[in-house]
N, C-alpha and C positions, 0 to 999 in steps of 0.2 A: 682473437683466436677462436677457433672451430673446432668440437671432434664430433668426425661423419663415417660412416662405414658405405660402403658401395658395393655391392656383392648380389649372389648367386647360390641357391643351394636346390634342395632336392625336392622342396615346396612348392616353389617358382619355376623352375625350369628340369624339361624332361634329362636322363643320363647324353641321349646325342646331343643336346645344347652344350650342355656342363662340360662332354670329356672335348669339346673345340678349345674348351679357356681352361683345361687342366694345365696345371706350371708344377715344373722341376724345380729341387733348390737352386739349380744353380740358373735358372732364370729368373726365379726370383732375386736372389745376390745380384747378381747384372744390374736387376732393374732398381735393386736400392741403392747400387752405388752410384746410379747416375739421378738420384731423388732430386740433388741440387739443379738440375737443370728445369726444373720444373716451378716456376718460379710461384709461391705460392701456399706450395706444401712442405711443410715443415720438418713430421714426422709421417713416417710409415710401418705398418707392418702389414703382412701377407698372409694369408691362410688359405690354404689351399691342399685339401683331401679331397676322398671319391664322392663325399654330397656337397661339396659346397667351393665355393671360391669367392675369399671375403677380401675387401682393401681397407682397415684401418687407417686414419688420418688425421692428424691434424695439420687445420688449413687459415688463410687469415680468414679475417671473418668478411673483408671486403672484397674478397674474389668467388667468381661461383666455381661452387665447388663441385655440385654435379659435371659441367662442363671440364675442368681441371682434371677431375679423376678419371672419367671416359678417357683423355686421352690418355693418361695413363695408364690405363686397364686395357687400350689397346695397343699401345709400344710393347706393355710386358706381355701379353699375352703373343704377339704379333696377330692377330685378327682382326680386325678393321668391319664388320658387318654388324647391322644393328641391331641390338637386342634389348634393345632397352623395355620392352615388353615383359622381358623374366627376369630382370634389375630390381633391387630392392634401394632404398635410401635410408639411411637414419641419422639423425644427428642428436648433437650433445646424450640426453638423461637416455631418448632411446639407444641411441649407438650404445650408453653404458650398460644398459639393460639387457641389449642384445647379445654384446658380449659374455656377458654375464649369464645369461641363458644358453648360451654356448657350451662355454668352458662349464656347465651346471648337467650336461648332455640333455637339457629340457627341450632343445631344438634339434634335435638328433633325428635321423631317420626311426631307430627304437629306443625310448627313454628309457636313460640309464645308463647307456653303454659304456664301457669306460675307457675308449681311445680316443677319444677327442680333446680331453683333459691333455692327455699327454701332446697331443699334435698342437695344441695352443701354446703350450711351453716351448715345442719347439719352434712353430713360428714366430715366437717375439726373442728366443734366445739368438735367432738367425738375422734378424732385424738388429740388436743389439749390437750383435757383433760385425754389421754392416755399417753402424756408427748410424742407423737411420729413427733411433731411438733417444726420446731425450726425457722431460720432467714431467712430461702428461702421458705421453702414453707409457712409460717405464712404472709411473703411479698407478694407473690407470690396468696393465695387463699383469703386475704382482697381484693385485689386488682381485681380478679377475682368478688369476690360479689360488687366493687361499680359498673364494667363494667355491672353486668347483670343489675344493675339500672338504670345506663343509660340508657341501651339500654330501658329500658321500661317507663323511664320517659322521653325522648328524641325524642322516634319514637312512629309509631301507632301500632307497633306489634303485642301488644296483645289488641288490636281494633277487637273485636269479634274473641277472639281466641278460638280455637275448644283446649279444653282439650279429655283425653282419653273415660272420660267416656260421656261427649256432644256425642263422635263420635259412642260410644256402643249404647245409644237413638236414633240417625240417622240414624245407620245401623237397629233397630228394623224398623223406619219409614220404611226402602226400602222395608222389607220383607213385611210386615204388612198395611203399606198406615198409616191412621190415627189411634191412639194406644184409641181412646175414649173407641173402643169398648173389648178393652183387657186390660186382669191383668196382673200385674210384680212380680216375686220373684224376690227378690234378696238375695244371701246370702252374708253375712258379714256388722257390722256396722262400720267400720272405714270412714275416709276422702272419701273416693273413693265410695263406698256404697252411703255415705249420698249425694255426688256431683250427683249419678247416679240418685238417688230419685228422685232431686231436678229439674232432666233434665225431669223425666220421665213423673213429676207432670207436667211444664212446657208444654212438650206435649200434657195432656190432656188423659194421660192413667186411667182407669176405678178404679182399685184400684189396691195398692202398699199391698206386703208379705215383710215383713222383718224375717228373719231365720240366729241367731247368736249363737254361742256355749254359750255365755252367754246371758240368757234370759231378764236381764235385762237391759244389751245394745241395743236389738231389741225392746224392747218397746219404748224406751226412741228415739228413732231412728224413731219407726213406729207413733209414737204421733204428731212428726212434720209435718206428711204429712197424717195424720187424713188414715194412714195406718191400717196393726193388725199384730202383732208378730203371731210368729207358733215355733213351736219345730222343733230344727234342725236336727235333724235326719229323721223325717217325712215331712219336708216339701213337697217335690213332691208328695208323696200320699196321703196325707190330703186335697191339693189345686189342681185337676184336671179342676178350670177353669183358671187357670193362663195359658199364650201361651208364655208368655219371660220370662226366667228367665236369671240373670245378675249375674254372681260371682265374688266377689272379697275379699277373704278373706286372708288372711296370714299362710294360713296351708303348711304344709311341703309336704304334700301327698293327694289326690284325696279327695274329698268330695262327688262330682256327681260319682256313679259308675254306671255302663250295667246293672246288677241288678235292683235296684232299678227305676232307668230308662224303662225299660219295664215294669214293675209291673203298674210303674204312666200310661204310653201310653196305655193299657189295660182298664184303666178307661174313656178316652179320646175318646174312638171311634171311631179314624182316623184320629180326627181334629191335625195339625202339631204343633209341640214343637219345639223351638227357644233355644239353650241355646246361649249365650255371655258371653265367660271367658276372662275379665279384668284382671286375676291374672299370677302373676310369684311368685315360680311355677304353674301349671296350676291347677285349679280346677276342673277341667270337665276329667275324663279321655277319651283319644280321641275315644276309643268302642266303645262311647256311640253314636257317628256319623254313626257307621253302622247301628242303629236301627233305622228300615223303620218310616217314620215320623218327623225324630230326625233330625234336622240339629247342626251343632257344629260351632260357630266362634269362633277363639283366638284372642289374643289382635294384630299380626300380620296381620290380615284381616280388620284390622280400615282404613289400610293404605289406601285400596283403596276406600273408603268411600269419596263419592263427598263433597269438603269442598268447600261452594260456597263463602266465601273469602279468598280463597287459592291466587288468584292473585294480591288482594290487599294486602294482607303480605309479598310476597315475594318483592314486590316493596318500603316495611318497612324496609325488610331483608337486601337487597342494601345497605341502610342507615347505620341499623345496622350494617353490617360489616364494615364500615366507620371508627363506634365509635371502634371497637374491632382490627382495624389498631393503631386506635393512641395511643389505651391501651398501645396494644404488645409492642409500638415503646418508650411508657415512659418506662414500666417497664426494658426494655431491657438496656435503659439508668440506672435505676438505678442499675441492679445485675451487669453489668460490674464494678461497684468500688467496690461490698462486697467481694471481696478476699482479698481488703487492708484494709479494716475498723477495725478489732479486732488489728492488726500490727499499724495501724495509732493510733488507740486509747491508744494503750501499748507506743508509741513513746510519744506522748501528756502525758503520765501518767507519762511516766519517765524525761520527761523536768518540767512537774510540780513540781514534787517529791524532783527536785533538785533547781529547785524555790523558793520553800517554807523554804527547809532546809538554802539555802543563806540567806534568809530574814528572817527568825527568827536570826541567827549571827547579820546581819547587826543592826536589833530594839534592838537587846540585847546592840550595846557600843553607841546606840542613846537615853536615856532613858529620855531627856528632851522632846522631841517630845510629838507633842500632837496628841489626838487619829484624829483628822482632817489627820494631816499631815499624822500618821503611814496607812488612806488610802489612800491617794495620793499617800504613796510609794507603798503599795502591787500593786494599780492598775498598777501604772508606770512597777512594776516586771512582771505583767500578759501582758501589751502588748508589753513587751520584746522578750517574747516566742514567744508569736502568730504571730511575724511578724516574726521570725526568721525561724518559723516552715510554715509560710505562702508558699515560692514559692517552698521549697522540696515538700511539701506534693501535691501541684497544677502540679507541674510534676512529680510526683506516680500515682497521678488520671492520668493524660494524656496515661499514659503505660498501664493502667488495659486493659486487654483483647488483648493486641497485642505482639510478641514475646519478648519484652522488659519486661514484668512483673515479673518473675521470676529472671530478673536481678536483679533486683530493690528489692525486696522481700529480698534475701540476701543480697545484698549492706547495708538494712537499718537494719538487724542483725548484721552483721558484725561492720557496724559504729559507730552502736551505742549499742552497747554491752546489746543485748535484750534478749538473752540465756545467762546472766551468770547465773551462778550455786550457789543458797546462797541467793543472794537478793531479785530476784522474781522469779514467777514461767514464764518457757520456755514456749514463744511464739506461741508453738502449744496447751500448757495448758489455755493461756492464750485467742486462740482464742475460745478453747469448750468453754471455761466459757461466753466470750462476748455474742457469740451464744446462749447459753443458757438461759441468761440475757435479752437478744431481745425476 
């Protein structure tokens, strides 16, 4: 067995790369429930926000797993064009790391942030409940979400931490100076909307447009911040005194088009239009930047937006990568024994098995015995085993992961007759099942 991640994020490849392989839950779902067809991969999980799109896996260790995952990363996405150029690979200690640095927001567009923590839990809670989750990556992404806790209840990380849309408000600040004297649209009310509002109010912007395909999420939206909903299709032509508009909606395809966009700048007189697209894919289509007036930011251009506690986070980050050393270094302790655990557990099952059957013989020609006594005996049977079974199994642990384990592996089939055929089921049956029980 393997664990590999194969991904995409806002390092690697530019926002137009990225919003081609952006995925919905519910293509992602699709694409786990069809994992088995893939012969190979074992487990999966998916992740996929506006910087990044990751494919967690485990895979056999005798298949190539670069080629494996591609075609997977192209069924799910449906894209088929090669980009292996802004692909990333990691396998085993780094896949754990990486994750780890993830779910820690140390790989974040701004360190710290703190929505990605949550978008981790919800792509492995989505995989779980796809049944595409089994005893490595279920160990493996628990263990990722208590690290990103740490890291944020531990250190000052996210001690005024710049989320994406704080950084869309800041970047209005640069163009604009003080936002008193200016309006905002913003299209879309989800999370990200309502956090932009709340930055923009903050600022002291003049008043807030909310513009949602459903009208009564914009109100309910524009009420909080003593806003006014508008129709989403006319928003820009309706509202020629707004100078920022902020998008961040979940549409699959453009919302802001060149069209419409000139028609509004025609009403405007000269004075300049700002848009800020938050969204993957993009909301704005980029034409609409050649229109004299028109400036266009993507969510790629936060980057360079002056974060003026950028240098006390990274002096957090330090820290934090501290906690995400000692993570790596437990968890790595512990998947070195899960190649023997279903094997140990089937050995333990078959010494009980034969325990119990003794001892019921034995109580059956003792039947004066009193129930006191008959548990004095079963106990006395139970640490019969367990010390018998005590220093084999303490040196099987010692073997995991060094060329000795596969010795050992069949040594303890062969001795102990754990493939026969008729009694129980074979030892590779018998670890899907453990697996799958975890």
């Amino acid at each position: 067995m393997q664990l590999v991640v194969l991904g995409l994020n806002h390092k690697t490849a530019p926002v137009e790369v990225r919003e081609r392989f952006s995925l919905t839950k519910e293509q992602i779902r699709s694409g786990l429930r069809h994992l088995g067809e893939y012969g190979g991969i074992n487990e999966a999980v998916v992740l996929s926000t506006c910087n990044r799109n990751e494919f967690y896996a485990v895979v056999d260790s005798d298949s190539d797993e670069s080629e494996l995952l591609k075609t997977f990363w192209s069924d799910l996405t449906g894209n088929e064009e090669d980009i292996s150029e802004y692909l990333y690979i990691f396998k085993d200690e780094k896949c754990i790391r990486h994750l780890f640095n993830v779910a820690s927001s140390l790989d974040s567009l701004v360190i710290g942030e703190g929505q990605i923590l949550s978008q981790v839990k919800q792509a492995y809670t989505l995989a779980h409940e796809e049944g595409a989750t089994s005893t490595i990556l279920n160990t493996l992404f628990h263990r990722a979400i208590t690290t990103g806790k740490r890291v944020r209840t531990e250190t000052r990380i996210a001690f005024n931490a710049v989320s994406v849309s704080y950084a869309a408000v800041e970047l209005a600040r640069q163009i604009f100076g003080e936002l008193n004297q200016s309006a905002a649209l913003i299209f879309g009310a989800g999370k990200m909307a309502e956090l932009t509002a709340e930055n923009l109010v903050g600022r002291g912007v003049k008043k807030i447009y909310v513009a949602n395909r459903h009208k009564d999420k914009a109100e309910e939206m524009a009420a909080q911040f003593n806003g006014e909903a508008v129709e989403f299709d006319e928003a820009l032509l309706h509202n020629p005194d707004v100078d920022v508009v902020v998008t961040s909606t979940g549409a699959p395809h453009y919302v802001v088009t060149p069209w419409e966009t000139q028609l509004a700048m025609k009403k405007r007189h000269g004075r300049p239009l700002v848009f800020i697209d938050i969204a993957v894919p993009r909301d704005v289509d980029p034409e609409v930047d050649t229109i004299p007036g028109v400036t266009v930011y993507n969510i790629d251009d936060l980057e360079e937006v002056v974060d003026e506690h950028r240098q006390e986070r990274e002096k957090e980050a330090h820290e934090a990568r501290g906690i995400v050393d000692e993570e790596v270094k437990s968890i790595l302790d512990k998947f070195q024994y899960l190649s023997f655990q279903p094997l140990m557990a089937r050995l333990s099952k078959r010494a009980d098995m034969v325990r119990s059957r003794e001892l019921r013989r034995a109580l059956g020609k003792l039947p004066a015995l009193s129930e006191s006594d008959r548990r004095i005996v079963e106990q006395m049977s139970r640490m019969i085993v367990r010390k018998l079974l005590r220093f084999p199994m303490m040196e099987i642990n010692a073997s995991a992961g060094t060329d000795r384990e596969q010795f050992y592996i069949e040594a303890m089939r062969s001795l102990f007759k754990l493939d026969v055929i008729g009694e129980a089921e074979s030892s590779e049956t018998e670890n899907r099942n453990w697996n799958a029980q975890q």
